[in-house]
KOLDREN-973450 format. One record per residue (C-alpha): residue number from 1; residue in one letter; x, y, z. Coordinates in Angstrom, 1 decimal, padded with zeros to 4 digits. Layout:
N
NODE  num  residuo       X       Y       Z
NODE  NUM        A       X       Y       Z
...
***
This chain:
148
NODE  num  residuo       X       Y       Z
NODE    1        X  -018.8   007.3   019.6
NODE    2        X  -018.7   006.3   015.9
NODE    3        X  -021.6   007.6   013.4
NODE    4        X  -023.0   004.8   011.4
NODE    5        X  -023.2   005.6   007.9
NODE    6        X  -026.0   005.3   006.1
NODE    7        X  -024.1   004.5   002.7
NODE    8        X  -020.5   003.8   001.7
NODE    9        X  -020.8   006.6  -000.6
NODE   10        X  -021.9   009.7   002.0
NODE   11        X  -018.5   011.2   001.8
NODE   12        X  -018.0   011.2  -001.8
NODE   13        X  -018.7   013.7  -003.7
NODE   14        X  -018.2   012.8  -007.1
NODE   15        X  -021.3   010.3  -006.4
NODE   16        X  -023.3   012.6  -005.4
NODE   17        X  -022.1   014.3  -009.0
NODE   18        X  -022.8   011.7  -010.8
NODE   19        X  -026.1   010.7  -009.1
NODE   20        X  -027.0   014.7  -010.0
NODE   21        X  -026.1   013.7  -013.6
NODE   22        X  -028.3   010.6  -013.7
NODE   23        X  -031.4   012.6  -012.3
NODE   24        X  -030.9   015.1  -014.8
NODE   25        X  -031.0   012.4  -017.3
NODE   26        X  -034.0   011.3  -016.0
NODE   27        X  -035.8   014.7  -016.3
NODE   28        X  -034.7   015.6  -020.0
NODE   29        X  -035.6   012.7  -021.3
NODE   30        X  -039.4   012.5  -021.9
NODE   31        X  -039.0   016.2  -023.0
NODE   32        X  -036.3   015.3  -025.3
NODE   33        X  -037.8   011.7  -026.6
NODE   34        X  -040.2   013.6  -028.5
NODE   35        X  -038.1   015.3  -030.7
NODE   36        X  -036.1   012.2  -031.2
NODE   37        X  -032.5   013.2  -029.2
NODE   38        X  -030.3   011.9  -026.8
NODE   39        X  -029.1   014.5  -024.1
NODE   40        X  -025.6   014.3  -025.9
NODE   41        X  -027.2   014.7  -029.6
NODE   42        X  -029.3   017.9  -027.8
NODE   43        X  -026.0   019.5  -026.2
NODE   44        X  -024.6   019.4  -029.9
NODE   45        X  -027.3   021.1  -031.3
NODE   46        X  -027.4   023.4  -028.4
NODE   47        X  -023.7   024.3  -029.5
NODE   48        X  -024.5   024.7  -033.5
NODE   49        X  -027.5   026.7  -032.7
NODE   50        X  -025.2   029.4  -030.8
NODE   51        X  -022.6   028.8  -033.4
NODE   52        X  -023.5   026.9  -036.8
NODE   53        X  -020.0   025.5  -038.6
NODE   54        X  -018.1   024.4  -036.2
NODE   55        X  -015.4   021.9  -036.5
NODE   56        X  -015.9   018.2  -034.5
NODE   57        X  -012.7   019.9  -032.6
NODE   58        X  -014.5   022.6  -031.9
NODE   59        X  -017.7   021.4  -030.9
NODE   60        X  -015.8   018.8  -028.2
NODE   61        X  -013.9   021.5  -026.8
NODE   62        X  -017.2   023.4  -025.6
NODE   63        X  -018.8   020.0  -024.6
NODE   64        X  -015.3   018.5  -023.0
NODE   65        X  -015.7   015.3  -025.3
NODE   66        X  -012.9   013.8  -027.5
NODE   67        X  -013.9   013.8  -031.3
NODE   68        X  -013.7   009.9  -030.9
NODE   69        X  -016.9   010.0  -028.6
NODE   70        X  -018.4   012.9  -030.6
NODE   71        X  -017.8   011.6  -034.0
NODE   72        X  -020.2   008.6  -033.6
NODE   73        X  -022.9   011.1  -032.0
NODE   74        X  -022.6   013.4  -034.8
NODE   75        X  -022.9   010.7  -037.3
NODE   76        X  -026.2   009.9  -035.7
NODE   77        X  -028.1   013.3  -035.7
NODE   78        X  -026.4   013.6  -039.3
NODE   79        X  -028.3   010.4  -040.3
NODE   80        X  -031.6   011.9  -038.8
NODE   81        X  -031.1   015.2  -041.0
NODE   82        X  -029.8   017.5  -038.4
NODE   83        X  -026.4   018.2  -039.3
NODE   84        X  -024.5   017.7  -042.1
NODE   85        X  -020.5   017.4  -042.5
NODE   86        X  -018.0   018.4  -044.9
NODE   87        X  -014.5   018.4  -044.7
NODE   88        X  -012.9   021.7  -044.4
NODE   89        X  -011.6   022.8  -047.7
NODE   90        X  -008.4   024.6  -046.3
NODE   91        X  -007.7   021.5  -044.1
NODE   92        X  -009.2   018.1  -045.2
NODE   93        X  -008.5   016.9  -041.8
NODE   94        X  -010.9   019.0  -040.1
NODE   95        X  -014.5   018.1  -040.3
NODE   96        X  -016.9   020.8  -040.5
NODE   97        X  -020.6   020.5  -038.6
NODE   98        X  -023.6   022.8  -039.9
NODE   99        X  -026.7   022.5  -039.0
NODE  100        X  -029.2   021.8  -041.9
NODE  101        X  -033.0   023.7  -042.3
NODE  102        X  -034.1   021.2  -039.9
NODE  103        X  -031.6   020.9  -037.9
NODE  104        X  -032.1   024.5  -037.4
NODE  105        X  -036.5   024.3  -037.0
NODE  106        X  -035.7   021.9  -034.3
NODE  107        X  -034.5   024.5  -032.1
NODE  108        X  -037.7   026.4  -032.1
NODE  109        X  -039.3   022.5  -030.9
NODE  110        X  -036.5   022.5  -028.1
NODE  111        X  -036.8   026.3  -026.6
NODE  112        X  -039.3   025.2  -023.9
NODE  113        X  -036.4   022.6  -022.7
NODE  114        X  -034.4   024.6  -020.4
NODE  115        X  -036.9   026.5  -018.4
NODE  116        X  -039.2   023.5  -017.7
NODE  117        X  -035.9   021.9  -016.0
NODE  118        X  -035.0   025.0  -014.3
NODE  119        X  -038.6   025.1  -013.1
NODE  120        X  -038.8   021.4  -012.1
NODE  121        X  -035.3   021.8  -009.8
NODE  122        X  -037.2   023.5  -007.0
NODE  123        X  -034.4   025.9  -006.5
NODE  124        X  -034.4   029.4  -006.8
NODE  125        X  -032.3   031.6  -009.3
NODE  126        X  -030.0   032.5  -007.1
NODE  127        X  -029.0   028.7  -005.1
NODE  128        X  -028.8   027.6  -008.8
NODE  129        X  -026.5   030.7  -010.0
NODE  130        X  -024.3   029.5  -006.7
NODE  131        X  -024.4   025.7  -007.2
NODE  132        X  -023.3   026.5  -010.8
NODE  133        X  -020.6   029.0  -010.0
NODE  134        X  -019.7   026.1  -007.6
NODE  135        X  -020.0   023.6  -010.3
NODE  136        X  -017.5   025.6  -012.9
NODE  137        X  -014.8   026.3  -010.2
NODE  138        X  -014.7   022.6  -009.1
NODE  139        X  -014.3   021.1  -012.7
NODE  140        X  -012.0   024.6  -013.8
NODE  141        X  -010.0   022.6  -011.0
NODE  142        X  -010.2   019.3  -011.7
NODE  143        X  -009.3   020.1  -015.3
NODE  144        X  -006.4   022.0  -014.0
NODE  145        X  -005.3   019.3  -011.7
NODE  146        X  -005.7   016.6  -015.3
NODE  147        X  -003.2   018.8  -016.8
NODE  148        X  -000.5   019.2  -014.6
***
């Protein structure tokens, strides 16, 4: 006898990513509206705050974004004082991203971030260490699979 399904999209895992991704939105943003950032312009930060001047180039490559998507994000937190860029003196293509004074405050604003999503997944430590082990190998793949 045939199942019914409930949805066309039951056996499809990549919306069942993306509908993950959407919820996540949906819980950073009202702690992220307050300190005036997008998700994107936040994961930027995140990056300069582990390591200040980085190239666009580099930044994309941690984030998997194109400097044509990143450059008009980082123009944005640049015109709200976060970041400033210069072009690298030993290479005036490259563009250099550093994090100005308050760029740099903000991350003292932001630290409560992460664990108030970890504590709003209703998880544990441990499912969420899996799903994200889980996670990496299945885009490590996909990535792999793009490049062939």
């Amino acid at each position: 006898m045939n199942q019914i399904k409930e949805s066309p999209f039951d056996d499809m895992l990549c919306f069942d990513v993306y509908a993950v991704n959407l919820a996540f939105g949906r819980i950073y943003k009202p702690l992220l509206d307050p300190l005036g950032l997008t998700y994107s312009q936040y994961l930027v930060l995140m990056s300069l705050w582990t390591q200040d001047d980085q190239t666009v180039g580099q930044i994309g490559g941690g984030l998997g974004l194109d400097s044509s998507t990143l450059t008009p994000l980082i123009k944005r937190i640049e015109a709200a004082g976060l970041v400033v860029r210069n072009r690298d003196p030993l290479d005036e293509r490259r563009v250099i991203v550093s994090l100005t004074d308050q760029g740099r405050a903000l991350q003292a604003h932001s630290s409560h971030i992460r664990s108030c999503v970890v504590s709003g997944l209703g998880m544990s430590l441990e499912e969420l260490q899996q799903l994200q082990a889980m996670i990496r190998k299945l885009r490590r793949s996909i990535v792999a699979q793009d490049q062939d």
